[in-house]
N, CA and C atoms of all chains as a GROMACS GRO file, in nm:
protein
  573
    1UNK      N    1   2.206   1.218  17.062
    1UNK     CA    2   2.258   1.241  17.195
    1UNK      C    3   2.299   1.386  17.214
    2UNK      N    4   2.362   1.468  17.103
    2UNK     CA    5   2.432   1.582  17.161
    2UNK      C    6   2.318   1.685  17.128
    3UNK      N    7   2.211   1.657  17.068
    3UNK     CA    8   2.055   1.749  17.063
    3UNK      C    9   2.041   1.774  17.240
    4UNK      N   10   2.042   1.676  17.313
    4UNK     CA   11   1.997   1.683  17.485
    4UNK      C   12   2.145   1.787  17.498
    5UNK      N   13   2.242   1.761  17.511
    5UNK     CA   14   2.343   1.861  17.515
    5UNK      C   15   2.308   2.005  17.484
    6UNK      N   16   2.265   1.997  17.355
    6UNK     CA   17   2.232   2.158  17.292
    6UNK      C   18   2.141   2.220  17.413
    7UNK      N   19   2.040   2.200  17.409
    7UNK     CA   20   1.937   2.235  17.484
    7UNK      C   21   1.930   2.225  17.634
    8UNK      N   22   1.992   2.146  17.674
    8UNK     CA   23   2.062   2.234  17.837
    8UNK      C   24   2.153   2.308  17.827
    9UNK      N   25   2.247   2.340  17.709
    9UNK     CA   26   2.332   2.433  17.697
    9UNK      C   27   2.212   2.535  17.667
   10UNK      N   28   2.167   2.585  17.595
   10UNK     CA   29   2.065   2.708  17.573
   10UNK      C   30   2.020   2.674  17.743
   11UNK      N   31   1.981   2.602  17.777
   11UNK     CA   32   1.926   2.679  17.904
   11UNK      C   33   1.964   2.732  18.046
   12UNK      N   34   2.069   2.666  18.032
   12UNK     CA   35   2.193   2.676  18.139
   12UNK      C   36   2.252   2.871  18.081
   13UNK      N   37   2.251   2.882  17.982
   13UNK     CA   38   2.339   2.996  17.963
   13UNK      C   39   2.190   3.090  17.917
   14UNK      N   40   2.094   3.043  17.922
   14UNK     CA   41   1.945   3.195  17.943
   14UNK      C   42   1.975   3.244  18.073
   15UNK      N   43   1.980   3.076  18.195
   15UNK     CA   44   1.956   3.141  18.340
   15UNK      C   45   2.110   3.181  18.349
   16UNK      N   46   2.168   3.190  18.342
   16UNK     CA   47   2.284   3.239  18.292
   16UNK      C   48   2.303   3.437  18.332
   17UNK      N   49   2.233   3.456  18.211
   17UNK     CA   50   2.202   3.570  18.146
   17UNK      C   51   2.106   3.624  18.213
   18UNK      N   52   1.962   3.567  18.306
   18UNK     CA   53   1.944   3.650  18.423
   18UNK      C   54   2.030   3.664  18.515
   19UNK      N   55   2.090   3.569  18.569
   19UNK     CA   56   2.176   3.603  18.690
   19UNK      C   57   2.245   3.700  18.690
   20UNK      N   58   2.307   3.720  18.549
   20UNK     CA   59   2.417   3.867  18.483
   20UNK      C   60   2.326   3.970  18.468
   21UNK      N   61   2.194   3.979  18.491
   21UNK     CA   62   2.137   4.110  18.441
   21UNK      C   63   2.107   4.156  18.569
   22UNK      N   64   2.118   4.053  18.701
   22UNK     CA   65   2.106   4.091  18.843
   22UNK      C   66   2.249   4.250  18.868
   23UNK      N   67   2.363   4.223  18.782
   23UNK     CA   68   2.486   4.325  18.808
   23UNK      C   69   2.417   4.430  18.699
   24UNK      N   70   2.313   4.424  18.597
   24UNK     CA   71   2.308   4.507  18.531
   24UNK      C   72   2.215   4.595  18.596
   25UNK      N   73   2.120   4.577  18.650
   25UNK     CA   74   2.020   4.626  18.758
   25UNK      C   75   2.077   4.702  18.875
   26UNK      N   76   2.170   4.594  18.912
   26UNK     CA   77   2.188   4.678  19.080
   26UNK      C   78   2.368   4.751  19.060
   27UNK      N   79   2.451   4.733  18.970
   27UNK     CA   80   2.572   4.786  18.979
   27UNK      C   81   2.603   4.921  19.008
   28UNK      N   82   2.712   4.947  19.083
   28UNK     CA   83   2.719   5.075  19.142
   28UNK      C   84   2.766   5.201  19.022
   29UNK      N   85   2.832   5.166  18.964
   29UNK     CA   86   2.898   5.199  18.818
   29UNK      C   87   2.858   5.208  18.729
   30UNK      N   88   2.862   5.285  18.659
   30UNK     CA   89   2.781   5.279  18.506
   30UNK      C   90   2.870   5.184  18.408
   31UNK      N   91   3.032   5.184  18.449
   31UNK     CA   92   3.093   5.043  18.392
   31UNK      C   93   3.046   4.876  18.424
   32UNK      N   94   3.020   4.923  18.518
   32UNK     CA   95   2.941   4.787  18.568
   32UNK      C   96   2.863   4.711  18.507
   33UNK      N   97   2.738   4.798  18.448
   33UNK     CA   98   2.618   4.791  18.388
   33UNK      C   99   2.668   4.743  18.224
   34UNK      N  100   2.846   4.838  18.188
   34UNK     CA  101   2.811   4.789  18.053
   34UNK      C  102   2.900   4.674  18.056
   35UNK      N  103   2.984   4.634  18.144
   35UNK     CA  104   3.015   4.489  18.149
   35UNK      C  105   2.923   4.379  18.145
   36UNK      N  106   2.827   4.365  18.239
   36UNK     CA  107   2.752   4.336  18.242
   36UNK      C  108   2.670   4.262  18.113
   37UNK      N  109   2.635   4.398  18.026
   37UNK     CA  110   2.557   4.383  17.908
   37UNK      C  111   2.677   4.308  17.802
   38UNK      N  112   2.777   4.373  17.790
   38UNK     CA  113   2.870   4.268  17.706
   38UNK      C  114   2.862   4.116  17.732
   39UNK      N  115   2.875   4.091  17.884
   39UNK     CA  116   2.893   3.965  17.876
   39UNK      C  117   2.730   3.886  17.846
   40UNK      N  118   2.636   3.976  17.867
   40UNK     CA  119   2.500   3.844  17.787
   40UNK      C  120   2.482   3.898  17.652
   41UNK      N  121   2.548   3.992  17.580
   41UNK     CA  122   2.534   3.986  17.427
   41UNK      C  123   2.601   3.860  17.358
   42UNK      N  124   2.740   3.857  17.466
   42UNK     CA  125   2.802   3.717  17.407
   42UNK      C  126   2.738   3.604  17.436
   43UNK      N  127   2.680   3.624  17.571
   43UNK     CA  128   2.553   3.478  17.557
   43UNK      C  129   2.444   3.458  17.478
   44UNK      N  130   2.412   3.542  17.451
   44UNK     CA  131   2.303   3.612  17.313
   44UNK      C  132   2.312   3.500  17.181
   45UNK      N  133   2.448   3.572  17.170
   45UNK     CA  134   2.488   3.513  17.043
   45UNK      C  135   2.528   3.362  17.050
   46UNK      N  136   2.586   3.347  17.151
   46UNK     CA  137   2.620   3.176  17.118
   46UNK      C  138   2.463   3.092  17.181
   47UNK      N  139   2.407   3.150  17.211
   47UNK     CA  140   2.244   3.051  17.226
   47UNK      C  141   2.172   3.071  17.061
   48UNK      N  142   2.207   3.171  16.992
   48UNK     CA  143   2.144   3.190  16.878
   48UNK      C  144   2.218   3.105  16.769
   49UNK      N  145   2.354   3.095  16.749
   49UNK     CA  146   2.417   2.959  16.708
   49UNK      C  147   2.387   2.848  16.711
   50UNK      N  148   2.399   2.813  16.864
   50UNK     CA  149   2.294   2.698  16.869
   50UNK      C  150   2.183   2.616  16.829
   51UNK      N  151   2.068   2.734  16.903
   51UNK     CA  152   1.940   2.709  16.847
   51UNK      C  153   1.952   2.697  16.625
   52UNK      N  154   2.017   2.778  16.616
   52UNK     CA  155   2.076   2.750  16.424
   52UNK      C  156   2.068   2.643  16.412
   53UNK      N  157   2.188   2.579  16.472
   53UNK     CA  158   2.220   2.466  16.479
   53UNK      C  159   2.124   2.314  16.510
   54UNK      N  160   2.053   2.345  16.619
   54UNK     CA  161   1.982   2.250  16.692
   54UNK      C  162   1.821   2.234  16.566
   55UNK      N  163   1.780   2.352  16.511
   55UNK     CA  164   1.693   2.335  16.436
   55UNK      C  165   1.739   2.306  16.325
   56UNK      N  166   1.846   2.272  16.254
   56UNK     CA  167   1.943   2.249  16.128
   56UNK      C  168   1.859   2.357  16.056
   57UNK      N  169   1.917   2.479  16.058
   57UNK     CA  170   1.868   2.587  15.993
   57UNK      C  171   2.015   2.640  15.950
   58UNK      N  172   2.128   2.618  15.866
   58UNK     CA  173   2.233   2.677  15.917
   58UNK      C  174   2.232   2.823  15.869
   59UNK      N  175   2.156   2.856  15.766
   59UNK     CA  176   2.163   3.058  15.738
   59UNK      C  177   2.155   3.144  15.845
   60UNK      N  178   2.038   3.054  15.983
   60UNK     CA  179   2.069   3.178  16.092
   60UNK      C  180   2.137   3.216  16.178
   61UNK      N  181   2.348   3.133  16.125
   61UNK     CA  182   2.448   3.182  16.199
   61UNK      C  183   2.488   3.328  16.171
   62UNK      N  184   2.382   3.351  16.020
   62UNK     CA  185   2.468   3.496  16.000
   62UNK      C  186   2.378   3.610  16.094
   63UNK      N  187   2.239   3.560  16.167
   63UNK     CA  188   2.184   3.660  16.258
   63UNK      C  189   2.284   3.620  16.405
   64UNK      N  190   2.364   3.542  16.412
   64UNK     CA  191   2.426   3.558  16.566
   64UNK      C  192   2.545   3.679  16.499
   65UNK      N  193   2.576   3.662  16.387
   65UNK     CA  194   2.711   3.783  16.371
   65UNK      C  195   2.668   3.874  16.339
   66UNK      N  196   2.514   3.938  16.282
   66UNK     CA  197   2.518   4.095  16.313
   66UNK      C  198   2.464   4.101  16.440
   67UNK      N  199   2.404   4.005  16.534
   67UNK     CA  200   2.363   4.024  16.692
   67UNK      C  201   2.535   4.082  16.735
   68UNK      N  202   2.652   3.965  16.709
   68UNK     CA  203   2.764   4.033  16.760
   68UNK      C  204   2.831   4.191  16.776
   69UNK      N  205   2.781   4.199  16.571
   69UNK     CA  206   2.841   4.341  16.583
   69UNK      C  207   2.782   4.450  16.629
   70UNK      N  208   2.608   4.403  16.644
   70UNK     CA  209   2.542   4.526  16.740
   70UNK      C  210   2.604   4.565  16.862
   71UNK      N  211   2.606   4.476  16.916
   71UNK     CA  212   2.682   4.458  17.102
   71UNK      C  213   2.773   4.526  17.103
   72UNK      N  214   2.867   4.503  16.997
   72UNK     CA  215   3.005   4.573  16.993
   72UNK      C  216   2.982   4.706  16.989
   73UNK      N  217   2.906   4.774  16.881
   73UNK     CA  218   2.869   4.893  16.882
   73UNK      C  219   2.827   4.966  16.955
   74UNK      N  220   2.699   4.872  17.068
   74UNK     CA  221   2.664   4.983  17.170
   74UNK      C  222   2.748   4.962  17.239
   75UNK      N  223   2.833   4.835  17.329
   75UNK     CA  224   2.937   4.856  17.415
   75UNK      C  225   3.025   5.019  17.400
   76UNK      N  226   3.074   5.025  17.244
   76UNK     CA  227   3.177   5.082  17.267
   76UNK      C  228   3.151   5.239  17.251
   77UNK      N  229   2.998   5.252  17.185
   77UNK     CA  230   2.903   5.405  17.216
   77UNK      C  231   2.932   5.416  17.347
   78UNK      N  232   2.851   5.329  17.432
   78UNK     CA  233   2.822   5.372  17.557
   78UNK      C  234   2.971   5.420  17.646
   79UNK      N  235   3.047   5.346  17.609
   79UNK     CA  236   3.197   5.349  17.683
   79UNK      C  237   3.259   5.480  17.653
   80UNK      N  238   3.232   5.544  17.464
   80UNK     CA  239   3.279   5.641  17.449
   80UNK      C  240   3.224   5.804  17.506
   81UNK      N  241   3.098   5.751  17.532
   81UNK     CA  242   3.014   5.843  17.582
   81UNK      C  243   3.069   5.872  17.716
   82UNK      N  244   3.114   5.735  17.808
   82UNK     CA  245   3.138   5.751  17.957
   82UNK      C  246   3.259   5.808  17.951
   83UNK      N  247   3.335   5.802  17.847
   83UNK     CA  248   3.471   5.894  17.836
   83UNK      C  249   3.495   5.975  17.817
   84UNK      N  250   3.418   6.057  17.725
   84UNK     CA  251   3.418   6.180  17.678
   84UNK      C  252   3.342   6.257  17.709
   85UNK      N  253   3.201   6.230  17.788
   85UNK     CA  254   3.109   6.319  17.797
   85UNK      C  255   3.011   6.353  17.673
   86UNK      N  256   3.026   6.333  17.569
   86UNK     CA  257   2.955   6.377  17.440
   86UNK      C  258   3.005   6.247  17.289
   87UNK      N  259   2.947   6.289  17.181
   87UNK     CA  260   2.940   6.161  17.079
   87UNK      C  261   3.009   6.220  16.995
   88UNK      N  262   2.981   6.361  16.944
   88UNK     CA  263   2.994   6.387  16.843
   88UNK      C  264   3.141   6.397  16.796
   89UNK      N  265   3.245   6.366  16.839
   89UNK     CA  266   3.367   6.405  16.816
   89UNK      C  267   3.483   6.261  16.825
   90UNK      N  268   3.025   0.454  16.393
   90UNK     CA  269   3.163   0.515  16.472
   90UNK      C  270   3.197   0.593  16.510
   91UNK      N  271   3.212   0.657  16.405
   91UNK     CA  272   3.322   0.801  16.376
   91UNK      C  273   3.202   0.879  16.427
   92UNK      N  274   3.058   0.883  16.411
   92UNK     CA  275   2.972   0.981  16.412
   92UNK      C  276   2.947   0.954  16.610
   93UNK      N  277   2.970   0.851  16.631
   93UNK     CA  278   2.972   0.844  16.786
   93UNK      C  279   3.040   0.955  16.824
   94UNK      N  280   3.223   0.907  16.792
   94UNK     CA  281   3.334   0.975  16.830
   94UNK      C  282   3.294   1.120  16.787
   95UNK      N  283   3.234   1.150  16.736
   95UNK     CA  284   3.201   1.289  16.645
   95UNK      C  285   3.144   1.364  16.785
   96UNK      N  286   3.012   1.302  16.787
   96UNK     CA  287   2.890   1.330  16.872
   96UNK      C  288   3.014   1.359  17.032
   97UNK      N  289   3.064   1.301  17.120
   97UNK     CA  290   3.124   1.280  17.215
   97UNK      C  291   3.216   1.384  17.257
   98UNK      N  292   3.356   1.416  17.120
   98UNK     CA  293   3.395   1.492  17.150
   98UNK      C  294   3.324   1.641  17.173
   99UNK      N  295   3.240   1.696  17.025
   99UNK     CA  296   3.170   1.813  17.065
   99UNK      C  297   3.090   1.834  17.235
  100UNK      N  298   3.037   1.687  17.260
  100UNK     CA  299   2.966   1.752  17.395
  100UNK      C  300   3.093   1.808  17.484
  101UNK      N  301   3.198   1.702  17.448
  101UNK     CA  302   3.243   1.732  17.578
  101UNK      C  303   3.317   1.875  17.561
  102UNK      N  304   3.381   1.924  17.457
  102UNK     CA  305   3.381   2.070  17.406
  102UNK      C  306   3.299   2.146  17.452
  103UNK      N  307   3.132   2.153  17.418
  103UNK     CA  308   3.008   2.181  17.488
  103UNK      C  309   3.027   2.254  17.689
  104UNK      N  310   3.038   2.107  17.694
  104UNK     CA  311   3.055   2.090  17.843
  104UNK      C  312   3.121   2.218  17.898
  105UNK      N  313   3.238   2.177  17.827
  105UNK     CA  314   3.394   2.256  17.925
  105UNK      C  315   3.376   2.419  17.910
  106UNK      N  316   3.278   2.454  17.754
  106UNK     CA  317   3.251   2.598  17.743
  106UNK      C  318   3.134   2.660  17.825
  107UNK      N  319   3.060   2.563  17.871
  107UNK     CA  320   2.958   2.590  17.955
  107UNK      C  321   2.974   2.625  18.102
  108UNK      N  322   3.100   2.522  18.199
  108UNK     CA  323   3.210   2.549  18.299
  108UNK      C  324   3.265   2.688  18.286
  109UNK      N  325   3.326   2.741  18.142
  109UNK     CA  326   3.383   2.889  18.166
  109UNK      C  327   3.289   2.990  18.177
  110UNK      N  328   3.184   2.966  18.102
  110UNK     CA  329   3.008   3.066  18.094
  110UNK      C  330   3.008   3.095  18.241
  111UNK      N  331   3.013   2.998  18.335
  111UNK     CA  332   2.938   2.959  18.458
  111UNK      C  333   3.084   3.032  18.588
  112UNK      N  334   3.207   3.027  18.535
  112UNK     CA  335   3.273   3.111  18.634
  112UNK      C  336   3.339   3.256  18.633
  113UNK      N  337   3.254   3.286  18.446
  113UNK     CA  338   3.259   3.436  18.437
  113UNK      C  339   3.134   3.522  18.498
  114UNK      N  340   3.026   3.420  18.502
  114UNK     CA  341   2.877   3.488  18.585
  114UNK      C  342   2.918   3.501  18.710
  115UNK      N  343   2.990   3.414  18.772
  115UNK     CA  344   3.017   3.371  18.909
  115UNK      C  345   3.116   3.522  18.955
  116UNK      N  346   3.250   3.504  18.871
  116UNK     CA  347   3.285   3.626  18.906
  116UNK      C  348   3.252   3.766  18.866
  117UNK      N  349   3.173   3.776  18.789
  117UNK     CA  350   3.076   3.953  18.781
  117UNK      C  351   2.996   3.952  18.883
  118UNK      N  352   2.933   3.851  18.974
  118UNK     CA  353   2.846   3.874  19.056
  118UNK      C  354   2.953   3.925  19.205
  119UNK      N  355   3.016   3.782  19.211
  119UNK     CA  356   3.087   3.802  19.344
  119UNK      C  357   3.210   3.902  19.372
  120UNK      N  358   3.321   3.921  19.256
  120UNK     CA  359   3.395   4.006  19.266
  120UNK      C  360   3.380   4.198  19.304
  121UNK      N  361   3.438   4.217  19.343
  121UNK     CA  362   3.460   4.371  19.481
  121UNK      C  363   3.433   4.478  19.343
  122UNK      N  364   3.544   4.461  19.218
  122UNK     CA  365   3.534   4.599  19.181
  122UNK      C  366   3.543   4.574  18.999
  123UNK      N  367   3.527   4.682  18.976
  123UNK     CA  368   3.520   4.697  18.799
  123UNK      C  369   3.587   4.621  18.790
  124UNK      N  370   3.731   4.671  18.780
  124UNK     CA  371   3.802   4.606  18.690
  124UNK      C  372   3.867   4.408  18.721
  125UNK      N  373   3.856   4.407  18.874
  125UNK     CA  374   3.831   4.260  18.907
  125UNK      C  375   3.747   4.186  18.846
  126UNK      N  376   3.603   4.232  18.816
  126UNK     CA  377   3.492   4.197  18.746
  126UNK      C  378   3.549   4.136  18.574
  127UNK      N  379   3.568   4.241  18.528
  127UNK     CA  380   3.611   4.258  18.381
  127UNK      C  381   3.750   4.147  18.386
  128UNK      N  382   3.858   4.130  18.461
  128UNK     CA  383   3.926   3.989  18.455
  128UNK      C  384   3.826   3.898  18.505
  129UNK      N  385   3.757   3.847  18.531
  129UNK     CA  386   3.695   3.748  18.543
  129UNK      C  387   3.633   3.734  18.409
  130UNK      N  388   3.503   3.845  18.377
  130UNK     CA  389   3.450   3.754  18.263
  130UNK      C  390   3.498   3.797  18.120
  131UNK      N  391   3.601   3.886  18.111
  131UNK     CA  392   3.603   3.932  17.983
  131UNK      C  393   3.720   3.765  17.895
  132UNK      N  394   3.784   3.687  17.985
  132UNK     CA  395   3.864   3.608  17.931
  132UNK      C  396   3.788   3.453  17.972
  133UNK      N  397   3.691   3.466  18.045
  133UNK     CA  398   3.560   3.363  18.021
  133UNK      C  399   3.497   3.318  17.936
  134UNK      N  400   3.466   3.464  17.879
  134UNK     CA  401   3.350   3.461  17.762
  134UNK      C  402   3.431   3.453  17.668
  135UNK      N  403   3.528   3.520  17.649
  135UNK     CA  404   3.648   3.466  17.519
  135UNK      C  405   3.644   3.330  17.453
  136UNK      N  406   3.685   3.242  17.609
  136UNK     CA  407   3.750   3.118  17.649
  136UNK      C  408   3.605   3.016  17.616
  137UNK      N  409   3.538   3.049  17.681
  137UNK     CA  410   3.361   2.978  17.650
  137UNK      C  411   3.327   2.995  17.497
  138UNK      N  412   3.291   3.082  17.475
  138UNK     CA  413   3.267   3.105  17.335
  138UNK      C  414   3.330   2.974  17.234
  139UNK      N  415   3.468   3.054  17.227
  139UNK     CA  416   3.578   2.948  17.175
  139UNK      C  417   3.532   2.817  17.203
  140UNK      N  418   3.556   2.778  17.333
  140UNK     CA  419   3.535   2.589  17.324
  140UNK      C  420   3.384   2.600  17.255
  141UNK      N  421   3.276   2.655  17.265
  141UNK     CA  422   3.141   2.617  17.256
  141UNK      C  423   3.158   2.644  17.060
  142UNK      N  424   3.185   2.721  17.018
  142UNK     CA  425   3.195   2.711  16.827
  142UNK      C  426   3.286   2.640  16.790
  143UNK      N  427   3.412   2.623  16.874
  143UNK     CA  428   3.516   2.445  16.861
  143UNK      C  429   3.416   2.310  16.832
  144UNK      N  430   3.341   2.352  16.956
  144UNK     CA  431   3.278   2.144  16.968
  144UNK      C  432   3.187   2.145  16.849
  145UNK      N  433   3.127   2.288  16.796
  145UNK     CA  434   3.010   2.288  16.693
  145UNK      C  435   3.066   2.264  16.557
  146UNK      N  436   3.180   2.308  16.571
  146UNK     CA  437   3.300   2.307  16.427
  146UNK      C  438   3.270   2.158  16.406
  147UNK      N  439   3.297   2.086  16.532
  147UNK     CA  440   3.349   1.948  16.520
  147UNK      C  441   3.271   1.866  16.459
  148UNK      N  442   3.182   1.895  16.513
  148UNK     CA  443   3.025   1.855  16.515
  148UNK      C  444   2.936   1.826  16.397
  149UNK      N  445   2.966   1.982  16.312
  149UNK     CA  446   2.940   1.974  16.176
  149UNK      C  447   2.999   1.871  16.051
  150UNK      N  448   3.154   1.904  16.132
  150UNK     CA  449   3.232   1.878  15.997
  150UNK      C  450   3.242   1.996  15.908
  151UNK      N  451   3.356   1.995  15.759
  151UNK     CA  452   3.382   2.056  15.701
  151UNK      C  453   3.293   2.132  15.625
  152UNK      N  454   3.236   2.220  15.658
  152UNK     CA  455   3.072   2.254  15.540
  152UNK      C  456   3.102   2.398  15.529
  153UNK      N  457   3.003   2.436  15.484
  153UNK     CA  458   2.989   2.542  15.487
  153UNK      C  459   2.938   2.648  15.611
  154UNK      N  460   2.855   2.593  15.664
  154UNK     CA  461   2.814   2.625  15.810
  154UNK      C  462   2.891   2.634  15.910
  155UNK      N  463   2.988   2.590  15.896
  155UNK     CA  464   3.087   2.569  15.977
  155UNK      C  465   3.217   2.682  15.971
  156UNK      N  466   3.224   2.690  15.853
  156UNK     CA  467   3.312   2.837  15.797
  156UNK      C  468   3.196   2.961  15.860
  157UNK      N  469   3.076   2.993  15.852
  157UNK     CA  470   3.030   3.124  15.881
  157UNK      C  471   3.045   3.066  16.079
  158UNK      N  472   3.022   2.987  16.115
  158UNK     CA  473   3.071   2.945  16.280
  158UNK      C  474   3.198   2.985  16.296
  159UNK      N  475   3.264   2.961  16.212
  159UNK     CA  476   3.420   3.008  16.276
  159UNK      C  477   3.433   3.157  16.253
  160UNK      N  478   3.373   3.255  16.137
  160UNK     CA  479   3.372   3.382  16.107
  160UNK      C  480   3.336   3.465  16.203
  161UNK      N  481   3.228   3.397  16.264
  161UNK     CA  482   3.196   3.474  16.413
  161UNK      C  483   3.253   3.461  16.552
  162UNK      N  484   3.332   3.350  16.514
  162UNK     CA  485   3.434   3.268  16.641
  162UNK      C  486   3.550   3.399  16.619
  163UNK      N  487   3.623   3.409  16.501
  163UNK     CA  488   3.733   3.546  16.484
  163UNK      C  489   3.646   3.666  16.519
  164UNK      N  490   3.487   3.703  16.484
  164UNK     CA  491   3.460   3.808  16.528
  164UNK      C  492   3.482   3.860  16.672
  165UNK      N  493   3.417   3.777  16.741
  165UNK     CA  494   3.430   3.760  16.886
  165UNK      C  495   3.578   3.790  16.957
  166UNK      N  496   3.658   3.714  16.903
  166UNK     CA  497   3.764   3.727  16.941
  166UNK      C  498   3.877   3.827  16.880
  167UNK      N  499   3.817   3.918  16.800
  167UNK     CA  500   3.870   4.052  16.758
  167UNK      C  501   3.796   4.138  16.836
  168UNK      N  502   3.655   4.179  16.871
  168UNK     CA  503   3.603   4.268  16.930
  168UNK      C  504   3.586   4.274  17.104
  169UNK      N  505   3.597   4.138  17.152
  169UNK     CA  506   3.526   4.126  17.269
  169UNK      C  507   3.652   4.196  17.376
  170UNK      N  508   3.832   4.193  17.359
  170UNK     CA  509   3.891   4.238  17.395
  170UNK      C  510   3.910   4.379  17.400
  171UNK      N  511   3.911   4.411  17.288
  171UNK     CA  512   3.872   4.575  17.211
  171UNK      C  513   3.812   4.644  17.304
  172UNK      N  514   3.637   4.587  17.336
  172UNK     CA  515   3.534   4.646  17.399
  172UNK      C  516   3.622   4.650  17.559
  173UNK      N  517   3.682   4.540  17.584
  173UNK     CA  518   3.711   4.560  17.779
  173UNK      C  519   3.797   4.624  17.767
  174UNK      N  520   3.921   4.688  17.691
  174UNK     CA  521   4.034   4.760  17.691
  174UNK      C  522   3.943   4.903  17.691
  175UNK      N  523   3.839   4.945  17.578
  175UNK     CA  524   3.784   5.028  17.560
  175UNK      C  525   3.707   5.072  17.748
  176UNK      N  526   3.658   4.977  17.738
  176UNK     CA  527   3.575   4.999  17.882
  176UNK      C  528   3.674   5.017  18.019
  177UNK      N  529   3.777   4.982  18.018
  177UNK     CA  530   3.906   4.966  18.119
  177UNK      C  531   3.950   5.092  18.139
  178UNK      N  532   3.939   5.160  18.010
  178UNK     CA  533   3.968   5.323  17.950
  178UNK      C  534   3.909   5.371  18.037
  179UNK      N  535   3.777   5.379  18.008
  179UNK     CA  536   3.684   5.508  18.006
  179UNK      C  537   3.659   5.452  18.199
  180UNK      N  538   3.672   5.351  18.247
  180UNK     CA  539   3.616   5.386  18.404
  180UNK      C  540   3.749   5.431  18.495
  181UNK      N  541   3.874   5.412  18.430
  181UNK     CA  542   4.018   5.461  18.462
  181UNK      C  543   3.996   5.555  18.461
  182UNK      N  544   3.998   5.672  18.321
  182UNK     CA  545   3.987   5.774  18.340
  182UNK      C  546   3.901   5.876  18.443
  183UNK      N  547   3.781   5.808  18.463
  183UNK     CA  548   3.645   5.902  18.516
  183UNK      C  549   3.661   5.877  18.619
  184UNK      N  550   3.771   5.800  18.679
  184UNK     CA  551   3.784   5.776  18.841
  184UNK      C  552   3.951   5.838  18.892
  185UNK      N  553   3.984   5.862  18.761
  185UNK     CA  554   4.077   5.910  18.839
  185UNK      C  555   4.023   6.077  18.823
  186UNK      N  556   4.000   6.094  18.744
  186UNK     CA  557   3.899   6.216  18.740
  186UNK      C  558   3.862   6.318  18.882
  187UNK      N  559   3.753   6.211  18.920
  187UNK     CA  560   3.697   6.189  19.050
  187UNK      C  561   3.813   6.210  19.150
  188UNK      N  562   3.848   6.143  19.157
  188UNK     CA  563   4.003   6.157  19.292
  188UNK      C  564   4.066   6.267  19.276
  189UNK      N  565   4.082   6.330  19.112
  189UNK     CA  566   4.141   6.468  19.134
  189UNK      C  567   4.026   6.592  19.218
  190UNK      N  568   3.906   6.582  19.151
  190UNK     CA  569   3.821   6.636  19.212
  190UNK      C  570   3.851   6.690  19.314
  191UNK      N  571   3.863   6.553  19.440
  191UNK     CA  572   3.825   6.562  19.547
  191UNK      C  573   3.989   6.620  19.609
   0.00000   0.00000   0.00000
């Protein structure tokens, strides 16, 4: 029973993740854009859990946690970039 | 039994994280400005996340799979705040920036 669960959850939160890339496209802000992208990295990752899960594969929870810590990284590049103007420092 | 009760609670865990997914999209689309945006989904996706690796916890049971599920459940919820405080920063600053500018 909770296999039918899994799998409208993955699909409910893909269309999800277009609808959020509609603010990543058209946002007026360049904060906009990286809100935006944060919030479908976190959908990213919990559809990739899932699908782990749903195929009883459980080793490929450890690709949803370096998917996490990528996200984190560019989020907080891009943010430092919009703050400072430059990387290197 | 128990694997009923098992099966039941996770959906409905499932469920309720799928409800917060669905009114953090809702408010990045519809809300006026940055930082309105960023309260809407930055404590969504927190909140979603959480119930959705809860019902999977449940789901599993005690295993091992279930420990690297929760490792990324603390990841999430160490970084994902981090990143909107970080991001809260940097469009504060560049706008007030802007206003001195002008």
């Amino acid at each position: 029973m909770i296999e039918y669960v899994i799998i409208g959850c993955v699909i409910f939160l893909v269309l999800l993740s277009f609808v959020g890339l509609y603010r990543a496209y058209k946002g007026p802000t360049a904060a906009d854009r990286i809100v935006a992208i944060n919030v479908i990295s976190t959908k990213i990752t919990v559809v990739i859990v899932l699908i782990a899960l749903w195929i009883k594969q459980g080793s490929y929870v450890n690709v949803a946690l370096i998917y996490a810590m990528i996200g984190f990284i560019t989020t907080i590049g891009v943010a430092k970039y919009l703050l400072k103007g430059r990387l290197d420092t | 039994m128990i694997d009923i009760m098992k099966e039941i609670i996770a959906s409905l865990f499932i469920v309720c994280g799928m409800f917060f997914f669905f009114v953090g999209v809702v408010g990045l689309i519809r809300m006026p400005d940055v930082f309105c945006r960023m309260h809407a989904t930055t404590k969504c996706d927190t909140m979603g996340a959480g119930l959705i690796f809860t019902g999977l916890i449940v789901w599993q049971g005690a295993t091992f799979v279930s420990l690297n599920i929760l490792l990324v459940l603390v990841f999430i919820w160490l970084t994902n705040p981090t990143a909107a405080h970080y991001i809260a920063k940097a469009e504060y600053m560049t706008s007030i920036l802007l206003t001195m500018e002008e």
